[in-house]
C-alpha positions as CSV (number, residue, x, y, z in Angstrom):
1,X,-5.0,-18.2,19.8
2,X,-1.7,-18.7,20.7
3,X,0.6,-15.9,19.4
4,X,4.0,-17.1,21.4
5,X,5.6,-18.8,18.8
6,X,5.0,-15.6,16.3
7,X,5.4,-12.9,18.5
8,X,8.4,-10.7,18.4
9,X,9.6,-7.5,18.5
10,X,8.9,-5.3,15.5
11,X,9.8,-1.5,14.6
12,X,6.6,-1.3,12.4
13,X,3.8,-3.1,11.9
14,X,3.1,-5.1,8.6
15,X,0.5,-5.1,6.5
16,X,-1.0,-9.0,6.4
17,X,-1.3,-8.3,2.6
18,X,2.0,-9.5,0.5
19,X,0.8,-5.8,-1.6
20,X,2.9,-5.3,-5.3
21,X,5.2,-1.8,-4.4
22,X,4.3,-2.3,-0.4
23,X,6.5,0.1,0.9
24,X,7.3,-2.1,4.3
25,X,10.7,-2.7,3.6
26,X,11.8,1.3,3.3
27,X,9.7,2.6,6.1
28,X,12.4,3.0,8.1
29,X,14.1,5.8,5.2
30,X,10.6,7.7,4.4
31,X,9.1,7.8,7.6
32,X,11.5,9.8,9.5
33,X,11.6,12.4,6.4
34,X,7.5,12.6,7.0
35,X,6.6,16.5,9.7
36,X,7.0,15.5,12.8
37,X,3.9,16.7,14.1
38,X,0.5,15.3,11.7
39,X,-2.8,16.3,12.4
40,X,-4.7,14.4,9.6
41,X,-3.0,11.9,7.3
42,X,-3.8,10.7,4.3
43,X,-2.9,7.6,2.2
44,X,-4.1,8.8,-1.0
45,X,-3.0,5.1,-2.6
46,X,-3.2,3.5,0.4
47,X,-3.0,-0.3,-1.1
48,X,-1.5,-2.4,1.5
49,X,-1.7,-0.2,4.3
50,X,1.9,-0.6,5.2
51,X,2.5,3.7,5.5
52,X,-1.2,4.3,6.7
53,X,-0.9,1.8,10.1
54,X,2.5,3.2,11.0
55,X,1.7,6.8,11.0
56,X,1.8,9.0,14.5
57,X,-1.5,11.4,13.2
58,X,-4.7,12.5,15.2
59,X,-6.6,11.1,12.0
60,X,-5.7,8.4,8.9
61,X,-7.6,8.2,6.0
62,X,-7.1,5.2,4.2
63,X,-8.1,5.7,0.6
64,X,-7.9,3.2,-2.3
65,X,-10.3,2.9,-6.0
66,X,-9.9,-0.6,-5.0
67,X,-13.7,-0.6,-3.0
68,X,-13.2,-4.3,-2.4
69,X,-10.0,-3.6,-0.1
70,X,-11.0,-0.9,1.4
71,X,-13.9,-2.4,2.9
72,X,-11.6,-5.2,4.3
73,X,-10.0,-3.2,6.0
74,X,-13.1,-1.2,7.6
75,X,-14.4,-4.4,8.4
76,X,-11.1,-5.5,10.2
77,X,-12.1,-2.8,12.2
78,X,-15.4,-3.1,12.9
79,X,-15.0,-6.8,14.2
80,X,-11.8,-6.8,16.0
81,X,-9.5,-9.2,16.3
82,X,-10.6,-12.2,17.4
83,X,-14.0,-12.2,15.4
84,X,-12.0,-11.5,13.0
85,X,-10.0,-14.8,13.4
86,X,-12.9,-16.7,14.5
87,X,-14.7,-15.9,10.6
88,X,-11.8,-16.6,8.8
89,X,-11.1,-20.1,10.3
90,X,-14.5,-21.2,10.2
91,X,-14.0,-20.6,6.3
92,X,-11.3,-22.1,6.0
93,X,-12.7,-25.3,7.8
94,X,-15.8,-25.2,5.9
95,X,-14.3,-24.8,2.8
96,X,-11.5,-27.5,3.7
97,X,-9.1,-24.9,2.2
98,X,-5.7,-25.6,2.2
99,X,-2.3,-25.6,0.0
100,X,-3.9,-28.9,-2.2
101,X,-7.7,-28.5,-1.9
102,X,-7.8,-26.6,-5.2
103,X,-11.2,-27.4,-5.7
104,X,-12.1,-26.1,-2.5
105,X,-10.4,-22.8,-3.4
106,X,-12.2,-22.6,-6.8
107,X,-15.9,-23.3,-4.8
108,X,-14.6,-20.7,-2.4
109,X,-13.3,-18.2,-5.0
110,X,-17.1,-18.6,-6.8
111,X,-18.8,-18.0,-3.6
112,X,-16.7,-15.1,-2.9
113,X,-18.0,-13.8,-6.8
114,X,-21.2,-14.1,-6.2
115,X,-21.4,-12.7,-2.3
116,X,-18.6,-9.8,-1.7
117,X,-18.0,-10.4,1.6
118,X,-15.1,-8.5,2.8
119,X,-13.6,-11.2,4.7
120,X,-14.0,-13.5,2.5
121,X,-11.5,-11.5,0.3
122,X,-8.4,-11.6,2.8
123,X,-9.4,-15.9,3.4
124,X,-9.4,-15.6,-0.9
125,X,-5.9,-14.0,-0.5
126,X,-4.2,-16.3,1.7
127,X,-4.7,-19.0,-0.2
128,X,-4.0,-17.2,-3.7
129,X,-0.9,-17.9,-5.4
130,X,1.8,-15.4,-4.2
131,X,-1.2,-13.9,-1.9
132,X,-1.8,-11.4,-4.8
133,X,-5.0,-9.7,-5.5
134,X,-6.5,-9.7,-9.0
135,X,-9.5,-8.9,-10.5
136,X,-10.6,-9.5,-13.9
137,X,-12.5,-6.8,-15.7
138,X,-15.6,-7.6,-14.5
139,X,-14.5,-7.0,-10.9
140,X,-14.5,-10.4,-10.2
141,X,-11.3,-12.1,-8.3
142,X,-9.5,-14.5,-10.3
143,X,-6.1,-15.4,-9.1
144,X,-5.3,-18.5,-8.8
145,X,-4.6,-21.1,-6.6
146,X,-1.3,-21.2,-4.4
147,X,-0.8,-24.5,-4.8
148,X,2.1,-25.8,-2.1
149,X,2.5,-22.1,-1.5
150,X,-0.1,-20.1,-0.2
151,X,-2.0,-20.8,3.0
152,X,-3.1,-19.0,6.3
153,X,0.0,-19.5,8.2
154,X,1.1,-17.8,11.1
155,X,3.3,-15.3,10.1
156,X,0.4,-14.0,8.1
157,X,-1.7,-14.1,11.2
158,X,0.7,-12.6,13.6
159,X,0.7,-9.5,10.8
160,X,-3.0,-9.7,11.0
161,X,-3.3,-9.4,14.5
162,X,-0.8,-6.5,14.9
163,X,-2.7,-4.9,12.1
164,X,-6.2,-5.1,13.2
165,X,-4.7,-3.8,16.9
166,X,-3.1,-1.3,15.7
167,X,-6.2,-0.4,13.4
168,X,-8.4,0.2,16.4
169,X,-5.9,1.9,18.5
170,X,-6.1,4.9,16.0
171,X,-9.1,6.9,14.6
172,X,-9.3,6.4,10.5
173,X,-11.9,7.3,8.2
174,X,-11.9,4.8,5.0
175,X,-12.4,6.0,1.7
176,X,-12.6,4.6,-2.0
177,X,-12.1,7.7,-4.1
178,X,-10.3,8.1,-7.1
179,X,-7.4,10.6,-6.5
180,X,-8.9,13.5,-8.7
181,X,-11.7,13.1,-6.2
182,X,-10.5,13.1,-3.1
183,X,-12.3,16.4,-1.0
184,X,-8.6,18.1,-0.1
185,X,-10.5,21.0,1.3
186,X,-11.0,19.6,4.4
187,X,-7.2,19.8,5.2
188,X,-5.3,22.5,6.3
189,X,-1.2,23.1,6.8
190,X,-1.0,20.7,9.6
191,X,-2.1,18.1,7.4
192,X,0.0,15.4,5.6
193,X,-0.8,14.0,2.1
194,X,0.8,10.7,1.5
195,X,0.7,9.8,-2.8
196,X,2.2,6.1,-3.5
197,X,0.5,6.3,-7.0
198,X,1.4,2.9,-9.2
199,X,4.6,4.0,-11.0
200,X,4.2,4.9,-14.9
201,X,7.6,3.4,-16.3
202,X,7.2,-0.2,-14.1
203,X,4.9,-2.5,-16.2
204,X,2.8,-3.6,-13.2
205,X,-0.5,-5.1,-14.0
206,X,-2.0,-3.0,-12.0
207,X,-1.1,0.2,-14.3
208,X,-3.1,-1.7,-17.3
209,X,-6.1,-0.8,-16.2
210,X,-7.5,-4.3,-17.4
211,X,-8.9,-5.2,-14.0
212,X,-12.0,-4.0,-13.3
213,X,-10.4,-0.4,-11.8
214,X,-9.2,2.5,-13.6
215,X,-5.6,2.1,-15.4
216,X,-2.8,4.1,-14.8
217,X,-1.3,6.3,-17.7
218,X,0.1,9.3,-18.9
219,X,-3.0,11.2,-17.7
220,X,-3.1,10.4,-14.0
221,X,0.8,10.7,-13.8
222,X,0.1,14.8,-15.4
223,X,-3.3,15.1,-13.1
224,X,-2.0,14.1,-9.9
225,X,1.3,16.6,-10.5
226,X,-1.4,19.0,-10.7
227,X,-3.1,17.9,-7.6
228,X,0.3,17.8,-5.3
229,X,1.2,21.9,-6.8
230,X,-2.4,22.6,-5.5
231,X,-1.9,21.4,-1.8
232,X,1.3,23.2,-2.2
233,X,-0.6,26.8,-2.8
234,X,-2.5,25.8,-0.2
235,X,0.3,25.3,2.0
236,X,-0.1,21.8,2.7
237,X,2.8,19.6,3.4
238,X,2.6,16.6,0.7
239,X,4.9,13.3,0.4
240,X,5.7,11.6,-3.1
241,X,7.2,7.9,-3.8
242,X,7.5,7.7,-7.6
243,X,10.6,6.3,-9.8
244,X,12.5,8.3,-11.5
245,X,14.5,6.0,-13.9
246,X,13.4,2.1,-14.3
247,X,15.8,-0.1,-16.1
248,X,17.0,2.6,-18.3
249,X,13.7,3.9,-19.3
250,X,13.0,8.0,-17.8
251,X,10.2,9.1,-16.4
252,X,10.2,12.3,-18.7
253,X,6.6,13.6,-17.2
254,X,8.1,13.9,-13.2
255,X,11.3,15.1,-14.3
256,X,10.0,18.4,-16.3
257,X,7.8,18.6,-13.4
258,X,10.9,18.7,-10.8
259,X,12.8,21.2,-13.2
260,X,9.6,23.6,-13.1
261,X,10.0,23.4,-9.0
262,X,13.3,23.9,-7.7
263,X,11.8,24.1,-4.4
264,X,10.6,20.8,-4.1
265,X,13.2,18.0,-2.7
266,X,14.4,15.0,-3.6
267,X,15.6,12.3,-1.2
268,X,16.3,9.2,-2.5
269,X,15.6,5.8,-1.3
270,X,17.9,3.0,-1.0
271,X,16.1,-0.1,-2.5
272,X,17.2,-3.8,-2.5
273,X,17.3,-4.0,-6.7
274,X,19.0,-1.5,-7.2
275,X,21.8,1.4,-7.0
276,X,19.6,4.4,-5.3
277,X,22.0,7.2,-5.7
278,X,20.8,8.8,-9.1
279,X,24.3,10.8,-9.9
280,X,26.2,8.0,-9.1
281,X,27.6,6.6,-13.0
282,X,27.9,2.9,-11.7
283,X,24.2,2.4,-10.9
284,X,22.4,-0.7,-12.3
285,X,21.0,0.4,-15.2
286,X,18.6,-2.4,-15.2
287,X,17.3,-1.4,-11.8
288,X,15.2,2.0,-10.8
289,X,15.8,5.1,-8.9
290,X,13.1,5.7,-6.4
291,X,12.6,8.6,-4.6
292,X,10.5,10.7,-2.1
293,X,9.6,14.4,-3.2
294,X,8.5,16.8,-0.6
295,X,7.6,20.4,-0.7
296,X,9.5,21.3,2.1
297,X,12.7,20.9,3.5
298,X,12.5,17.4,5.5
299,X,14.5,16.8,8.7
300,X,18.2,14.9,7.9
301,X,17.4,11.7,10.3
302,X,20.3,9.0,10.7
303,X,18.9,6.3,9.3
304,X,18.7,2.6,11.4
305,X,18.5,-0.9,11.0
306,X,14.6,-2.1,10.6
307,X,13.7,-5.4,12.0
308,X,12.0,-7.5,9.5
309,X,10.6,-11.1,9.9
């Protein structure tokens, strides 16, 4: 494979999966505001990957519900690279996918259905329209076809290759727990846990819980609250990425919950759709305030220009 025409330099590696409320884009203003020193991380909602991959830790767990993905990504690194690459373009040349073939997709798609196999998932993906993932209730994948669009194309393989590198370079254990489940008593106050949890007030489809995994509501917004002032008795350092405010609409549940803790802090994100600065009167009141709550006091970084491609 030639990589010269891709290649370039990047602050962070992406995540070859274009991942609804992928946190790429604001590494560069939560990372610096994660400890400094991280024995074991963990990506409770770990999704796209995009926080997990990028983290300086002795240990990453990567844990999603969505057992399909996570096994992707454990098979990304049990291959490599370049077997990898080899798998998914003997697929793709058996299957004659490409941005036209929809029938090929649709053959592809069924065999994916009936089979499961991991890489399959992320050829599936590539050639999806938008390169979302979507299950139907029955867990089986039915996005559909990216026709024009979607394809294997080198930018996506450039951000697979740095992905899968970086994948092996670090050690990770991969887990497809529910949050409530999640065995916290294996970490300890140099631990760091990482919660990206779908956001309650956004009307993502993921929250609807119409696909096969469990929904997000009311319940899991209150439950994980109480998981995060757990790790905080326990003196364990925890990170949260939620929205306050969404085009007008208040996330009532997190804000009682950050009036009942004066000691946890607020630092809010800049985001492209929107005016971050929650006291600020002239914010877009169609657009949200997101933020990052910690339970302790994070460092006051300068923040700099990310590269993207």
């Amino acid at each position: 494979m030639n990589l010269t025409a891709t290649k370039r330099k990047t602050k962070y590696f992406k995540s070859p999966l274009n991942y609804i409320g992928g946190k790429y884009k604001i590494l560069n203003q939560i990372l610096p505001l994660f400890p400094k020193k991280i024995n074991q991380f963990v990506d409770l909602f770990a999704g796209g990957g995009n926080v997990g991959i990028n983290i300086q830790a002795n240990k990453v767990f990567f844990n999603d519900n969505l057992t399909y993905l996570i096994e992707m990504y454990a098979e990304f690194k049990k291959l490599g690279f370049q077997e990898t690459l080899i798998y998914i373009e003997n697929q793709i040349k058996k299957y004659e996918l490409s941005q036209t073939n929809e029938s090929g997709y649709l053959k592809f798609r069924d065999n994916y259905n009936q089979n499961r196999n991991p890489l399959d998932l992320f050829v599936l993906i590539a050639y999806s329209f938008n390169h979302q993932i979507r299950f139907n209730n029955s867990h089986e994948y039915n996005n559909p076809f990216g026709r024009n669009r979607s394809s294997f194309n080198e930018t996506m393989k450039f951000n697979l290759y740095q992905f899968i590198t970086q994948l092996n370079k670090i050690e990770t254990e991969f887990s497809t727990k529910c949050f409530s489940e999640f065995d916290f008593s294996i970490l300890n106050g140099d631990d760091f846990v990482y919660a990206d949890p779908p956001y309650l007030i956004t009307t993502g489809t993921y929250n609807d819980g119409k696909r096969g995994f469990k929904g997000w509501s009311v319940n899991e917004e209150k439950l994980l609250l109480k998981k995060l002032d757990l790790l905080n008795e326990q003196n364990i350092k925890f990170g949260l990425s939620n929205v306050i405010e969404h085009k007008g609409q208040q996330n009532e549940i997190l804000q009682n919950w950050l009036n009942k803790h004066n000691d946890y802090k607020i630092n809010f994100i800049n985001i492209n759709y929107a005016n971050s600065n929650y006291q600020t009167k002239n914010r877009d009141k169609n657009g949200s305030v997101e933020v990052l709550i910690t339970n302790y006091e994070p460092p006051k970084p300068k923040i700099q220009e990310q590269t993207l491609f």
